[in-house]
N, C-alpha and C positions, 0 to 999 in steps of 0.2 A: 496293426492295420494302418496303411497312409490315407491321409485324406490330401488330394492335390485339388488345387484352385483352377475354376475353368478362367477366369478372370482375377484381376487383383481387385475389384470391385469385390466380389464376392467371399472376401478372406477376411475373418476379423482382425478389429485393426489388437494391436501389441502395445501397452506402453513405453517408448525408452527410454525411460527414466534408466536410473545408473540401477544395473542389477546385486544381489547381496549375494551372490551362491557362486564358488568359484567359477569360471571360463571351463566351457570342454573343450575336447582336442577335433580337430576334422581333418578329414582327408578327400581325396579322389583317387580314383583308379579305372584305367590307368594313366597315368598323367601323358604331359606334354600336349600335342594339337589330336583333337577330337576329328576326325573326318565329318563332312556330313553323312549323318543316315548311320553313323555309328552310335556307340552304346558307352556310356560314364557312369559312375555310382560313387555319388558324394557318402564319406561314413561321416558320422557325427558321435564321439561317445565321452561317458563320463564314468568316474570310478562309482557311482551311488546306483542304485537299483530302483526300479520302477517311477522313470523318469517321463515329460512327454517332452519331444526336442524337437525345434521349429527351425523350419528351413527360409535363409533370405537372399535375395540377390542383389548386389550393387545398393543401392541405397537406398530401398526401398524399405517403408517401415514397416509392409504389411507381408506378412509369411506365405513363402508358395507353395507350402507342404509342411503335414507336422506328422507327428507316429508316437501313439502309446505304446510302450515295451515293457512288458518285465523284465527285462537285462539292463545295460548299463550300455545300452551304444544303438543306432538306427540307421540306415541307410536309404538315400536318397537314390534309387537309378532314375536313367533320362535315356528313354531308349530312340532308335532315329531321331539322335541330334540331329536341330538345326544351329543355322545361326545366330538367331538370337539367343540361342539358349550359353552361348558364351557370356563370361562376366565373371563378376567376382562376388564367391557364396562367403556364408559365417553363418554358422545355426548358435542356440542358446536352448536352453530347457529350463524348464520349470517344475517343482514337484506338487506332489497333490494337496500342500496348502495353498501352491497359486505364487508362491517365491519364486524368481525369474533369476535367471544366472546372467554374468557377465557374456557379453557376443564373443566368440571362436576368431581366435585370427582368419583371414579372408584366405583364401584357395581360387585358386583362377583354374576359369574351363576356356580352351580357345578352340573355336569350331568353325572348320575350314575347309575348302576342295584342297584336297592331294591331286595335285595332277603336275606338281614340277619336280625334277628328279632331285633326289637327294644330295647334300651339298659334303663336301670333304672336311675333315676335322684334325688339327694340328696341335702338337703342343713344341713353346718355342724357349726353355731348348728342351727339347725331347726326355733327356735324360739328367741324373746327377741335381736334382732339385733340391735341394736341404730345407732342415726351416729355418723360418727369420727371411729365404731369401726369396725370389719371385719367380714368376711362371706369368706366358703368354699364352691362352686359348683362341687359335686362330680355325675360322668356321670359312672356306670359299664355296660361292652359290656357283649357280651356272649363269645368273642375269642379275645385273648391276641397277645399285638404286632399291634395296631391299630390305627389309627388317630382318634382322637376325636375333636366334632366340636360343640360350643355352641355359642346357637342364644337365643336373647332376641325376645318372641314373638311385634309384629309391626315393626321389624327392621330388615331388611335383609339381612344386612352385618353381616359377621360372627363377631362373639366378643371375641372370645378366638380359639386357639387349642392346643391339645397335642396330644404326641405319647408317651406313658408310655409304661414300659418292662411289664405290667402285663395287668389286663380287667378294668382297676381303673383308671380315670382321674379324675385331682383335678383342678380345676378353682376361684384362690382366687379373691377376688376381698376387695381389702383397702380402709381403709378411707372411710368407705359407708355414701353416700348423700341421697336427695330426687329422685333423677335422677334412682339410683341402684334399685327402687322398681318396681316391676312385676312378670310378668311370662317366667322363662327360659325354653327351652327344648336343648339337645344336641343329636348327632349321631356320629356315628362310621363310617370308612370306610377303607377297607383295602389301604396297599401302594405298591400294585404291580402297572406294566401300565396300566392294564385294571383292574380300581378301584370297588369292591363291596360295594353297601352303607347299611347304617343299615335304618329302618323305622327312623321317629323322635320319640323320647321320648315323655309320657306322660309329660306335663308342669308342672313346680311346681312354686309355690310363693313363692316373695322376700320380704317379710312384713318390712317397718326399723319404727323403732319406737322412741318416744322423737321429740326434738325441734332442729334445727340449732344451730350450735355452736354459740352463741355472740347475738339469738335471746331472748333470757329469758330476762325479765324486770332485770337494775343493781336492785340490793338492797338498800335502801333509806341511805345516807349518817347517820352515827351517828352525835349526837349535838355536836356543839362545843366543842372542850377541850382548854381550856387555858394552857398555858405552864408551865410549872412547877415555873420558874423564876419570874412569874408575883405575886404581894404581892397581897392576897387576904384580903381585911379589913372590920372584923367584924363588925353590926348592932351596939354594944354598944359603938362605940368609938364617936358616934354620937347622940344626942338629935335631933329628928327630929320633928320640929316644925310644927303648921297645915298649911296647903296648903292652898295657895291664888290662889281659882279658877279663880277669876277675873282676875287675874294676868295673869295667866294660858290663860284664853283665848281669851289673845290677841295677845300673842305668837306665834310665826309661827313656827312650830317643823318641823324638816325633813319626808318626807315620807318614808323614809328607815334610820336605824341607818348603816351607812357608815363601822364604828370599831364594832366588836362585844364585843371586850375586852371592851367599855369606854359606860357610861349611858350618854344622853346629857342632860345636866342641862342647861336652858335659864338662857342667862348674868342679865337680868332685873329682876328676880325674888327674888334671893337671898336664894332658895333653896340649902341645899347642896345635896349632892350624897345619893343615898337612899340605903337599902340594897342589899349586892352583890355586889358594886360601885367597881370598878377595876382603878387601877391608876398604870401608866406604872413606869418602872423604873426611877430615876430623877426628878420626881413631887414633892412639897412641902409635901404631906402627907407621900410618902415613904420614904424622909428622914428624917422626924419626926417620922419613926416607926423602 
């Protein structure tokens, strides 16, 4: 059941003190400009059950609506908007020992005459967007000297605005992610006190293309290089005698050569170092060379 305020006289007051119970989520539907005489419904919810949630406007500390539920969420309709009933909501709930939760991020209602034609919507460059790199949203009205207002279709909160001196509003948007892709539309409205709205724009799509920065496989290390300083000693300084397999396989070799620079030759064998053999600086064969 809602209870609305004929007056804010009339609504008990709230304390705001800092609340102890996480924030809930709010919404409106459907977003963007409200016409006058049309129909909005602020939702308000939380994951906990049999909540009562209080509804607020702009800065006001006293609640213009509240709703006991057994569920876990409430909604607020506002049937023939007007214009005041524009602003910016945030509900909060409390449960039934009287504990008060954190305020709702704020949700804006804008309610306004439709009566200017819808404004055209661009993206600059159209195509080939990557991420990391950038994107212009350009929104042209049909009369100059106007507020321009651009909304990401599913999301209600506005995401840019401007008031250019001409019919051209530009809406950059940097460093474009995964997040930055969809569909924009934008409007117009004048900025007298009793504001004209334009229709919304046809939507256009934000196509980004490529991979995350840092998500691309590295590329495979190249092989070892030995340093410059290190004596490399040719095949013929050596008569390499035949291999005692026997010998060999009683040997217990490492499962990993530890030095990439050195070959391990077993102390018991009597083999020497085979071609390629690498001997660091200060070994008997480097200073014989």
């Amino acid at each position: 059941m809602i209870h609305l305020c004929v007056t804010p006289t009339y609504c008990l007051f709230v304390c705001e003190s800092r609340g102890v119970l996480p924030q809930p989520s709010i919404s409106v539907s459907p977003g963007g400009v409200i016409p006058v005489g049309g129909n909005v419904t602020i939702w308000c919810w939380h994951q906990h059950l049999g909540l009562t949630f209080l509804l607020y406007k702009d800065e006001d500390r006293n609640y213009l609506a509240h709703t006991d539920t057994a569920g876990s969420e409430a909604e607020f309709p506002i049937t023939s908007a007007r214009r005041e009933h524009g602003g910016n909501y945030t509900c909060r709930y409390h449960d039934k020992s009287g504990i008060y939760s954190e305020a709702s991020d704020p949700v804006q209602i804008i309610v306004a005459e439709l009566s200017s034609p819808k404004p055209s919507i661009f993206l600059r460059p159209s195509e080939g967007i990557t991420l990391g790199g950038a994107v212009t949203v350009q929104c042209q009205g049909r009369h100059q000297n106007m507020r321009f207002l651009l909304y990401k279709v599913g999301n209600q909160n506005l995401l840019q605005d401007a008031e250019p001196a001409g019919d051209v509003a530009e809406f950059p948007i940097r460093n474009v992610s995964r997040r930055h892709g969809g569909n924009y539309h934008c409007s117009y409205r004048s900025k007298s006190d009793r504001p004209v709205q334009s229709e919304p724009s046809d939507p256009v799509e934000l196509v980004v293309a490529g991979e995350e920065p840092g998500s691309a496989s590295p590329l495979p290390k190249p092989p070892w290089v030995l340093p410059p300083d290190v004596l490399r000693l040719p095949l013929s300084l050596f008569s390499l005698p035949a291999w005692d397999v026997s010998a060999l396989s009683q040997t217990c070799l490492p499962a990993t050569n530890t030095d990439p620079g050195l070959n391990y030759v077993p102390q018991n064998t009597g083999v020497p170092a085979v071609s390629g053999a690498v001997h660091p600086p200060g070994s008997s064969l480097h200073r014989g060379s």
